[in-house]
TORKOL-4160 file (C-alpha; in steps of 0.2 Angstrom, whole numbers, padded with zeros to 4 digits, m for minus):
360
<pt num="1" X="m0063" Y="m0063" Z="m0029"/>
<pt num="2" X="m0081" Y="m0055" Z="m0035"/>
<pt num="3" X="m0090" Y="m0073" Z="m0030"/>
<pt num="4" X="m0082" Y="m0073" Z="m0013"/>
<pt num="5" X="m0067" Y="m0084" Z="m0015"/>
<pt num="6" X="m0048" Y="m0080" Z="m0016"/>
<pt num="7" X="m0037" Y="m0069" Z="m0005"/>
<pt num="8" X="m0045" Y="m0057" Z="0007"/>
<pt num="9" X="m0034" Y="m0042" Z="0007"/>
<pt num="10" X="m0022" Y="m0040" Z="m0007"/>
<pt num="11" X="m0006" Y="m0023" Z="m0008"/>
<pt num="12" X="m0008" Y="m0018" Z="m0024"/>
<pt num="13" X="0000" Y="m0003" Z="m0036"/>
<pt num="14" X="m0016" Y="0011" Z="m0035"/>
<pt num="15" X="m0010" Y="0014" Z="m0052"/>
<pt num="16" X="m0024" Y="m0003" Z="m0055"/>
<pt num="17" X="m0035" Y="0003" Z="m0044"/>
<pt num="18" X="m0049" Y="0011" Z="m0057"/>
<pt num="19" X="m0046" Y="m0004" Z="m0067"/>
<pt num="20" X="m0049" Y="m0016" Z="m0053"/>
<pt num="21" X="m0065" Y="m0006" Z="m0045"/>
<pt num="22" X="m0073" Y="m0005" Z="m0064"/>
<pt num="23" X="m0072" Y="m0024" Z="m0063"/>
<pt num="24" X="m0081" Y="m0025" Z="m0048"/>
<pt num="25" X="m0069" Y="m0035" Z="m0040"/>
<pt num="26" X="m0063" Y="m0026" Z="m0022"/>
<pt num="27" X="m0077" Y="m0019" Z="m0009"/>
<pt num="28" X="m0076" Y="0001" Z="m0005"/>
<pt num="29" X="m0072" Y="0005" Z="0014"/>
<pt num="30" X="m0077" Y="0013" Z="0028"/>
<pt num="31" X="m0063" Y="0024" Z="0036"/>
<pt num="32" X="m0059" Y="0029" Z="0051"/>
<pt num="33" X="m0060" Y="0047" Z="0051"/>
<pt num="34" X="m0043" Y="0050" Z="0063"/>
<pt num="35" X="m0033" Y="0036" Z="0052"/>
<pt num="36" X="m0037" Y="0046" Z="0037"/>
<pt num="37" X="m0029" Y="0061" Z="0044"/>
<pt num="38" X="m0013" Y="0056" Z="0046"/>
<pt num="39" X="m0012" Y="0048" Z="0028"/>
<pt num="40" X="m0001" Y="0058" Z="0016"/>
<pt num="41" X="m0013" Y="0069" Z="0003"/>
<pt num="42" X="m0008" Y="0060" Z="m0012"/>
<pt num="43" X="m0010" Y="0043" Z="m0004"/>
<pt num="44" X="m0030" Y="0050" Z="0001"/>
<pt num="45" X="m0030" Y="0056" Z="m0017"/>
<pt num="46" X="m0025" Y="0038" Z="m0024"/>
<pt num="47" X="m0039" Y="0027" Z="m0016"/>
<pt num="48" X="m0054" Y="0039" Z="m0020"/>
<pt num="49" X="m0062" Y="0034" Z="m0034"/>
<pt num="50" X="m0080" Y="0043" Z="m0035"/>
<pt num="51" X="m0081" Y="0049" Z="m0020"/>
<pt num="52" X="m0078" Y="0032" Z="m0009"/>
<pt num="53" X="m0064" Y="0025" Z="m0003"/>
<pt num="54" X="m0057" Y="0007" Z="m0011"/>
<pt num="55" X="m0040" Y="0006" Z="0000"/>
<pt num="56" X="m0029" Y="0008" Z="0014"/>
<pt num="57" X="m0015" Y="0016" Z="0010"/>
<pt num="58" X="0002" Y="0008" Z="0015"/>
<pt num="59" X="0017" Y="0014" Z="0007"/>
<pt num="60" X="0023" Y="0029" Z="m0003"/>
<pt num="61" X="0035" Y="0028" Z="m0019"/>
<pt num="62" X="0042" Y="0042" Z="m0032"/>
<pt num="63" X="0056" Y="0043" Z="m0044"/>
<pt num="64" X="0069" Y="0053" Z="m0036"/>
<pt num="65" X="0087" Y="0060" Z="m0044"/>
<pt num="66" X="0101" Y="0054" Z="m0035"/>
<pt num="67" X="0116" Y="0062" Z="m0034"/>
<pt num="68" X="0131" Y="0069" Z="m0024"/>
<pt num="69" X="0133" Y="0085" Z="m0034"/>
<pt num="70" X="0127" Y="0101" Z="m0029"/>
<pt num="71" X="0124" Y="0109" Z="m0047"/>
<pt num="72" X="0114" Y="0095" Z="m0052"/>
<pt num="73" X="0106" Y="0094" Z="m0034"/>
<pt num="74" X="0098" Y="0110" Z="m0037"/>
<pt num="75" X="0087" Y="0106" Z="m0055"/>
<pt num="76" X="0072" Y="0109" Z="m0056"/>
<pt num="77" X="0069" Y="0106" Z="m0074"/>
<pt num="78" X="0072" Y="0094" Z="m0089"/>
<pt num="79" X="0080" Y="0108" Z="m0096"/>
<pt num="80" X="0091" Y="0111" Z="m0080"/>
<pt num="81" X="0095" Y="0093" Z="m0077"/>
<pt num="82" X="0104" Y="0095" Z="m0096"/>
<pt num="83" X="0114" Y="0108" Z="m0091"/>
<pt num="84" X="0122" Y="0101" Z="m0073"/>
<pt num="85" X="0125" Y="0083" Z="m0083"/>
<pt num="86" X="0130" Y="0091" Z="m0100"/>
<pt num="87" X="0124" Y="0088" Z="m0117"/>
<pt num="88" X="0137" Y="0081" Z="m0126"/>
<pt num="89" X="0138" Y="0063" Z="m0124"/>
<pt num="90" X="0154" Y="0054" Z="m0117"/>
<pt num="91" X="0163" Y="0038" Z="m0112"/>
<pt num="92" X="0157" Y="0041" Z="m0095"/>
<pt num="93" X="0139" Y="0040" Z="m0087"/>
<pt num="94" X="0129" Y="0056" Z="m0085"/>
<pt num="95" X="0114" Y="0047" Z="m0080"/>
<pt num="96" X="0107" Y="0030" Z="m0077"/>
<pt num="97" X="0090" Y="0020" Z="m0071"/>
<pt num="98" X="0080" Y="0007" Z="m0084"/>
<pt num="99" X="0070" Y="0015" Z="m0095"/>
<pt num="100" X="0067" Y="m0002" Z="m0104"/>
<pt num="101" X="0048" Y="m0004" Z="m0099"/>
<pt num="102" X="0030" Y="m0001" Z="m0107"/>
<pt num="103" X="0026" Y="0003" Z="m0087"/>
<pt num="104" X="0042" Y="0014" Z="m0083"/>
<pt num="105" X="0042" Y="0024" Z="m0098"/>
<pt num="106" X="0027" Y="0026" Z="m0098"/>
<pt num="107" X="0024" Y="0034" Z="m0080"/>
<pt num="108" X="0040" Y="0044" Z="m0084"/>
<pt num="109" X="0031" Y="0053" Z="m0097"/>
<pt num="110" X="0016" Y="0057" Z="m0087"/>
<pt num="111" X="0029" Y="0062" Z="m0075"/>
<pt num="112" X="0036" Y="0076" Z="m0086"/>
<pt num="113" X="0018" Y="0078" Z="m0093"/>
<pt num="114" X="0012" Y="0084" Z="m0076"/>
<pt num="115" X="0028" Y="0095" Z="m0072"/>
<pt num="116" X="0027" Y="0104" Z="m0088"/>
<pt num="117" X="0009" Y="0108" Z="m0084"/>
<pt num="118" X="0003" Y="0125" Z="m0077"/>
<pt num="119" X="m0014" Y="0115" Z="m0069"/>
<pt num="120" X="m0005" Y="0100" Z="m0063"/>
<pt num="121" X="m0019" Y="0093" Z="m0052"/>
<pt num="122" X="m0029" Y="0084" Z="m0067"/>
<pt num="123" X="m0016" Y="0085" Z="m0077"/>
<pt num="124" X="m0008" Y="0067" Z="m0075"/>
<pt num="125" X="m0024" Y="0060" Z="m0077"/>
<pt num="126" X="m0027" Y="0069" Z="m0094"/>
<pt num="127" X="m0011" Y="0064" Z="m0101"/>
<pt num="128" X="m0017" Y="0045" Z="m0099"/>
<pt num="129" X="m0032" Y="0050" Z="m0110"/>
<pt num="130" X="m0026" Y="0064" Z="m0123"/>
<pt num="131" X="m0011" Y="0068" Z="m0128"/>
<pt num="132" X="0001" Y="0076" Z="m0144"/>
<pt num="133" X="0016" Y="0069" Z="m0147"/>
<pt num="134" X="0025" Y="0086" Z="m0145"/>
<pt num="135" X="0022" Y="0080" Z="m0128"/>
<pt num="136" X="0035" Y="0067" Z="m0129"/>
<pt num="137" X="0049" Y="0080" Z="m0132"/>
<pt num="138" X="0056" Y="0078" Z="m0114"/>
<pt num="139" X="0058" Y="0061" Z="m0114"/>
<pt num="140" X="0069" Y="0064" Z="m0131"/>
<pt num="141" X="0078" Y="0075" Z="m0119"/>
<pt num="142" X="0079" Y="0061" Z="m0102"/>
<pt num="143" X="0082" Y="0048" Z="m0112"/>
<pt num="144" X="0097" Y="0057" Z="m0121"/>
<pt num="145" X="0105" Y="0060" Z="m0106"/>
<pt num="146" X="0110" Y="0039" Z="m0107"/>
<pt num="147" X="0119" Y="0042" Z="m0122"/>
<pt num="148" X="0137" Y="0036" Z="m0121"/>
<pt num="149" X="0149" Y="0043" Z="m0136"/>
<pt num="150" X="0151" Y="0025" Z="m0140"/>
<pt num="151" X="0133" Y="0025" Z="m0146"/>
<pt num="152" X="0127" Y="0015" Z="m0130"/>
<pt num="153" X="0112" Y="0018" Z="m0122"/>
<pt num="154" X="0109" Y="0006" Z="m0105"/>
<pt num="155" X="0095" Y="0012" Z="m0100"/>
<pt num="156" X="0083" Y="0009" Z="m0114"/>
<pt num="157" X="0093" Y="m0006" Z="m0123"/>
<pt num="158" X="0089" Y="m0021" Z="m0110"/>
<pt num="159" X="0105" Y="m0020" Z="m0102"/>
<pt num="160" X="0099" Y="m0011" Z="m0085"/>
<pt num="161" X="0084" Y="m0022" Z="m0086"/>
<pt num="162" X="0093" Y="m0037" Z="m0086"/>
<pt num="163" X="0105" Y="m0032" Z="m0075"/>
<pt num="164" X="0096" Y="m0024" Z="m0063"/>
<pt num="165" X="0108" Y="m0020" Z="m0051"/>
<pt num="166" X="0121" Y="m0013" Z="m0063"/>
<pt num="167" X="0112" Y="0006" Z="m0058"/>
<pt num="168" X="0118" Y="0005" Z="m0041"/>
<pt num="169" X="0134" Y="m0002" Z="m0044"/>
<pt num="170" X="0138" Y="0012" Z="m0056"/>
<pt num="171" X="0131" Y="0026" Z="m0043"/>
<pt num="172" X="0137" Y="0017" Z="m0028"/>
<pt num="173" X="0154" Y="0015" Z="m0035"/>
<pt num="174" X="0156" Y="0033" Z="m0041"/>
<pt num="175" X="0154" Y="0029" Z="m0062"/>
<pt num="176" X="0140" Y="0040" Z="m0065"/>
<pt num="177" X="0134" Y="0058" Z="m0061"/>
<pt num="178" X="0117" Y="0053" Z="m0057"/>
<pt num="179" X="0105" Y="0037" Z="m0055"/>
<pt num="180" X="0086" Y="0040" Z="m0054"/>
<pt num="181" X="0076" Y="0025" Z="m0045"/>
<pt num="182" X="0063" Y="0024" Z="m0031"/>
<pt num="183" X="0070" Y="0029" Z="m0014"/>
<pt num="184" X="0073" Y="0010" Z="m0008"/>
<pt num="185" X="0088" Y="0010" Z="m0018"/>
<pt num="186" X="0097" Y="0019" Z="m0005"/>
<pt num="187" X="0097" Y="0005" Z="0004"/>
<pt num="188" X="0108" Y="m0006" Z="m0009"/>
<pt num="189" X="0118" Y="0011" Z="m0010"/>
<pt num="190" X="0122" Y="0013" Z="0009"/>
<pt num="191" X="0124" Y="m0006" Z="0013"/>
<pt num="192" X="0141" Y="m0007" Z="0018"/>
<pt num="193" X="0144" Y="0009" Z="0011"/>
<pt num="194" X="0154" Y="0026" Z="0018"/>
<pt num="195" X="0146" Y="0038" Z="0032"/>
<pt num="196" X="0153" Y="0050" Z="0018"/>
<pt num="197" X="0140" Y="0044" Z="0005"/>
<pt num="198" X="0127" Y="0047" Z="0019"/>
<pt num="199" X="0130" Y="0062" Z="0023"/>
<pt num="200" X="0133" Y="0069" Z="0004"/>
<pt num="201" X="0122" Y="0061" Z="m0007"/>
<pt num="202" X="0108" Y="0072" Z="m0013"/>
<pt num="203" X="0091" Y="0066" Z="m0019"/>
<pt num="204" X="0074" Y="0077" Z="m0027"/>
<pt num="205" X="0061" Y="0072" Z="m0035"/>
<pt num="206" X="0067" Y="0068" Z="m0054"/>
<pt num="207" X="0066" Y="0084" Z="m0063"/>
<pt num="208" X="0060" Y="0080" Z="m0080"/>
<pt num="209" X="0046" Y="0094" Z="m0083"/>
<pt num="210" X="0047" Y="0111" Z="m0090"/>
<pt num="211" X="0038" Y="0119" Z="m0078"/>
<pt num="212" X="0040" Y="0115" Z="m0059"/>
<pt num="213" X="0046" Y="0099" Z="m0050"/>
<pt num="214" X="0033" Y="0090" Z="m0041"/>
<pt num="215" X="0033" Y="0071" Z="m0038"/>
<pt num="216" X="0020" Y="0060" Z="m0046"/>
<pt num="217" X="0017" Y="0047" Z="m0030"/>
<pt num="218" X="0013" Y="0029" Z="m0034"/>
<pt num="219" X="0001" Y="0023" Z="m0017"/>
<pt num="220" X="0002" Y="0004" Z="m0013"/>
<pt num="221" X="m0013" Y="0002" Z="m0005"/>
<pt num="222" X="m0021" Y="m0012" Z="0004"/>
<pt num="223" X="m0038" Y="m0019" Z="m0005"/>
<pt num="224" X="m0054" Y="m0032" Z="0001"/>
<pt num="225" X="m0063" Y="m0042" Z="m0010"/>
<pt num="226" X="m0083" Y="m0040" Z="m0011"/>
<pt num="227" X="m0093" Y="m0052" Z="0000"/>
<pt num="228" X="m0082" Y="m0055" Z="0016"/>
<pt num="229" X="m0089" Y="m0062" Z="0030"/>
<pt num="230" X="m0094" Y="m0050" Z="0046"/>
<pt num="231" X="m0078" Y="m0056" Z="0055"/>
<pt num="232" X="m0068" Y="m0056" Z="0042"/>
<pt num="233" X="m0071" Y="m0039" Z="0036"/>
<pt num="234" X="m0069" Y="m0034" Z="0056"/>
<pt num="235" X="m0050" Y="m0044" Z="0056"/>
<pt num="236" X="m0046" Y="m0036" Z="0038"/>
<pt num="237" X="m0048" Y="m0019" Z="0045"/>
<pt num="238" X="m0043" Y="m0020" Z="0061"/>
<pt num="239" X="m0027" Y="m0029" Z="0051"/>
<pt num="240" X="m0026" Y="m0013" Z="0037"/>
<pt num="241" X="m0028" Y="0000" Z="0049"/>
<pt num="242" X="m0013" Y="m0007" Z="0062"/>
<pt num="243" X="m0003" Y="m0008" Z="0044"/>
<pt num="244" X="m0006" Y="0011" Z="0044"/>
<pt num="245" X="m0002" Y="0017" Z="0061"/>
<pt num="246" X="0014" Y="0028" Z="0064"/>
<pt num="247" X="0022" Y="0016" Z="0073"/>
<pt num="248" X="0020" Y="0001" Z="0062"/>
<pt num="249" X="0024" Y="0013" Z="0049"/>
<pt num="250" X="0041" Y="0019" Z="0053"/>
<pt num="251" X="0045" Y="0001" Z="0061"/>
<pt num="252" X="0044" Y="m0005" Z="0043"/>
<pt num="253" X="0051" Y="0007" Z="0034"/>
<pt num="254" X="0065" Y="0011" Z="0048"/>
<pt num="255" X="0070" Y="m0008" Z="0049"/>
<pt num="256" X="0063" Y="m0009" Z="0067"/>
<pt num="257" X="0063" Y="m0028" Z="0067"/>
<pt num="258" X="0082" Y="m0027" Z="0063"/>
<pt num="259" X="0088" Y="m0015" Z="0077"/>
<pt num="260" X="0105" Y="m0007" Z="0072"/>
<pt num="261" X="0102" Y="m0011" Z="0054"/>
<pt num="262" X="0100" Y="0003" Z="0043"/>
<pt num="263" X="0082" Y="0009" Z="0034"/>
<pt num="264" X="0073" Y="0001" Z="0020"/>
<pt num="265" X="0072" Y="0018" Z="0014"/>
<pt num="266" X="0053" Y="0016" Z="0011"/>
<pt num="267" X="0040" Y="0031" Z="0010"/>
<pt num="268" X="0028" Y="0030" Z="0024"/>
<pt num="269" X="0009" Y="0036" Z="0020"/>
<pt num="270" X="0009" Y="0042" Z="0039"/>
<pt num="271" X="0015" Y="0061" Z="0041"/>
<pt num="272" X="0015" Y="0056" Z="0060"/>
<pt num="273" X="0028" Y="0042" Z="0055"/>
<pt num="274" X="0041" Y="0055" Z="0053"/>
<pt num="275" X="0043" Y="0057" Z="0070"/>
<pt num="276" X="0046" Y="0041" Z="0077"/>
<pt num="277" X="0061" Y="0038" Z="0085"/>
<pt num="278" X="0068" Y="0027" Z="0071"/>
<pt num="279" X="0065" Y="0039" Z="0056"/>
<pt num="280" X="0069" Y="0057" Z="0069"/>
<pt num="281" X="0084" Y="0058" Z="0067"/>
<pt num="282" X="0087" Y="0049" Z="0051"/>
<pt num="283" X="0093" Y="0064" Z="0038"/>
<pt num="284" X="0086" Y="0057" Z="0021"/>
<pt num="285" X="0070" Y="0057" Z="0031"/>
<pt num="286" X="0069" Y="0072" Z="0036"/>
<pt num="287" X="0077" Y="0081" Z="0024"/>
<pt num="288" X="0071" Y="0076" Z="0007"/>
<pt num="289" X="0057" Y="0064" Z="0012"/>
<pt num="290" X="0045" Y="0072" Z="0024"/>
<pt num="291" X="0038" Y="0087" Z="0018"/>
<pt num="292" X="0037" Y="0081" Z="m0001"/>
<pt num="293" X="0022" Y="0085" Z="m0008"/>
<pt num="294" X="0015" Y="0080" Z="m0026"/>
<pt num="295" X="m0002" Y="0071" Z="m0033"/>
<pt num="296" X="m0003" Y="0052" Z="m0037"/>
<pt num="297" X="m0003" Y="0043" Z="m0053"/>
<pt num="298" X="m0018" Y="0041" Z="m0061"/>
<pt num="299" X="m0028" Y="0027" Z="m0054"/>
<pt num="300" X="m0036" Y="0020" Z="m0073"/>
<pt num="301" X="m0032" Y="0017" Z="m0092"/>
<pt num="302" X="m0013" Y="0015" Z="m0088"/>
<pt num="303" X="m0014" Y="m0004" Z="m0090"/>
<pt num="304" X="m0022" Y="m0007" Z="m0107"/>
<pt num="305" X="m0011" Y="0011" Z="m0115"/>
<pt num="306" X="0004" Y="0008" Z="m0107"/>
<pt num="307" X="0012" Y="m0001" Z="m0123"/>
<pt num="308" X="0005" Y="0008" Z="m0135"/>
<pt num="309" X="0013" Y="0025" Z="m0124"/>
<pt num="310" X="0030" Y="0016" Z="m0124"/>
<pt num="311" X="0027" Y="0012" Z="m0146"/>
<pt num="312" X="0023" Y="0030" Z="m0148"/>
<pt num="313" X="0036" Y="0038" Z="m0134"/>
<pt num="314" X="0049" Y="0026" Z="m0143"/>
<pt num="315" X="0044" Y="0031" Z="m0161"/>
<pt num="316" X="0047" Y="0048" Z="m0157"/>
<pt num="317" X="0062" Y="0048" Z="m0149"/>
<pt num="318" X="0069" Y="0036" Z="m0164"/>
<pt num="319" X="0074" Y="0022" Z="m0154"/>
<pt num="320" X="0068" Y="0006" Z="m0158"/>
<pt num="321" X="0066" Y="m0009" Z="m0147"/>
<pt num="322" X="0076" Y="m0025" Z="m0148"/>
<pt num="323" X="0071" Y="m0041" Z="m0138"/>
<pt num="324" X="0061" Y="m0031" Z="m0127"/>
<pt num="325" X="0049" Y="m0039" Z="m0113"/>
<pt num="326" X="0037" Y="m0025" Z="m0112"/>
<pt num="327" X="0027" Y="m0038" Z="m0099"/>
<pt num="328" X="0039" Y="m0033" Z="m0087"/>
<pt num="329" X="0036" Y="m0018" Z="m0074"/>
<pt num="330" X="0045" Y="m0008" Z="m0061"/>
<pt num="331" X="0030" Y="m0003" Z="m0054"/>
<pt num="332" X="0031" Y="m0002" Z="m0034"/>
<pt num="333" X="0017" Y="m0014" Z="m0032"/>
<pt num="334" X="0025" Y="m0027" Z="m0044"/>
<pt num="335" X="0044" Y="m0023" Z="m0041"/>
<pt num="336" X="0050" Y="m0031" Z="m0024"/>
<pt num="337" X="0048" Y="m0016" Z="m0014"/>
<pt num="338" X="0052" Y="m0023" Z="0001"/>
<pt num="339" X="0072" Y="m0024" Z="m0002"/>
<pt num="340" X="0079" Y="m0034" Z="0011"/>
<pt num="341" X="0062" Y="m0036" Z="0019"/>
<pt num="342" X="0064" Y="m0055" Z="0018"/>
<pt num="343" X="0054" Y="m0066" Z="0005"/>
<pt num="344" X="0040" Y="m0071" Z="0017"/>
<pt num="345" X="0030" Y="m0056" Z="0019"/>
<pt num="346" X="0018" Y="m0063" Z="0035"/>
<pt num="347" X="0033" Y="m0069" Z="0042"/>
<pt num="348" X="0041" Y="m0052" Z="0042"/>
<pt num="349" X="0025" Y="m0044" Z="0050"/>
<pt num="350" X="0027" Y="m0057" Z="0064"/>
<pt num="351" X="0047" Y="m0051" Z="0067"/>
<pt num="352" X="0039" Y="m0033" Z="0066"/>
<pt num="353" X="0025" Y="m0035" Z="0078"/>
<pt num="354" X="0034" Y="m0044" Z="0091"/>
<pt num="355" X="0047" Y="m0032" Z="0089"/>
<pt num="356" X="0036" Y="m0017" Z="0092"/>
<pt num="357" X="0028" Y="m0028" Z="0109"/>
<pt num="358" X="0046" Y="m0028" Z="0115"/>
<pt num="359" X="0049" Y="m0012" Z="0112"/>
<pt num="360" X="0035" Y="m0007" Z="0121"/>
């Protein structure tokens, strides 16, 4: 990409961005002043680096708590989460979601790192950087909340990384208390599901700090590389910044090449998306989604620490890792986001565009 070759734009996972921009390999941009806006405050955060501007932002993602309890609804804490889900493990689920990953534990305990903290605005990108283990305390906590009486732990012993739909199934069919996941997932969850499951299931940020319960975003952002042509940096941003506009926006998230169908249950970066028609009316939108509020992920280091946060974050908790890939990521950038946005990503924007001419 540096010499002028290779893909134009590429969507990446910000959490890369530092590293990729340290490298040399993607070109800073030149913003229009009224796209950037409209672009959700964490998502302006994430593609700062030094003052310029590396990316278009493009979608959203956060670990949320699902649930169709009040009670446990209403945590704001690790500590909280414990009491509405109860200590004591049993045969049944209290919680589940993979925690069988060098990137999601990981980001998990920069999560609870940045909720426990009283100056939470650099504090995510500290934890990266310095850290004591006593830090690691509430993932003891989270990750006891997977214990089964039987000794089982799904969540960090491969078996809810290898099946990955086995979280859903289990919240979807009733068998657990909670599941915590990207927003996305509601999508699998209300497919063919009950008017009563949308009308009663809850979601809030994932409650895993000690001292408020703010979201960490992760910002999949659109990047060039160095040395584009006049015309094709023209078509690449003309290209980023239709991505980014409200309508495009909600049409994506809200399934607007699939009228009738329900939402992908992605986050838009556009606060102006929220009042399109196909996400107005929509009450996970409105209520949980549109005025969340929070700071992104940090932006460098994670890639080459992330293992040896998941060795230490294990080792403290006392569990130790069996057949584990810890290649393997949830990260929104590398996790098939787009659930049931077909394989063919171009193909898709096509349907969408057209769509949106008809609509018109």
């Amino acid at each position: 990409m540096a010499d002028g070759s290779g893909y134009d734009i590429v969507e990446i996972d910000t959490v890369l961005l530092g590293d990729l921009v340290n490298i040399g390999l993607v070109a800073p941009q030149f913003i229009n002043s009224r796209s950037q806006a409209d672009w959700h405050a964490a998502a302006n955060m994430a593609v700062h680096i030094n003052h310029a501007i590396y990316g278009f932002p493009h979608l959203l993602c956060t670990y949320f708590l699902f649930t169709r309890d009040e009670q446990i609804a209403a945590a704001s804490t690790i500590d909280q989460l414990i009491t509405a889900l109860g200590d004591i493990p049993s045969e049944d689920y209290r919680l589940v979601g993979n925690m069988n990953s060098s990137w999601d534990l990981s980001l998990l305990w920069i999560n609870s790192y940045q909720e426990s903290s009283e100056s939470p605005v650099d504090a995510a990108a500290y934890a990266v950087h310095g850290y004591t283990k006593s830090s690691f305390e509430n993932m003891l906590k989270l990750t006891g909340l997977c214990n089964r009486s039987r000794g089982e732990n799904h969540c960090l012993d491969g078996t809810f990384k290898k099946y990955s739909y086995m979280p859903t199934v289990l919240f979807k069919e009733n068998k657990t208390a909670a599941m915590f996941s990207f927003s996305e997932k509601l999508f699998s969850v209300l497919k063919d599901g009950s008017l009563a499951d949308y009308n009663n299931i809850k979601l809030i940020p994932l409650p895993i700090g000690t001292a408020h319960n703010q979201p960490l975003f992760f910002t999949d952002a659109l990047v060039f590389r160095r040395n584009m042509s006049d015309d094709m940096l023209n078509a690449s941003r003309l290209f980023a910044e239709f991505m980014g506009t409200p309508r495009m926006q909600a049409a994506i998230v809200g399934s607007g090449d699939k009228p009738g169908s329900i939402p992908r249950y992605l986050l838009p970066m556009s606060k102006s998306a929220y009042d399109d028609p196909l996400l107005v009316n929509n009450r996970f939108y409105q209520t949980y989604f549109r005025n969340l509020t929070g700071f992104p992920f940090p932006t460098v280091g994670l890639l080459n620490t992330r293992k040896q946060l998941q060795t230490a974050i294990l080792d403290y908790i006392g569990y130790t890792k069996i057949n584990s890939n810890t290649n393997s990521s949830t990260s929104s950038s590398i996790t098939p986001v787009y659930e049931g946005f077909g394989k063919n990503l171009l193909t898709d924007i096509w349907t969408l565009i057209n769509a949106l001419i008809v609509f018109n």
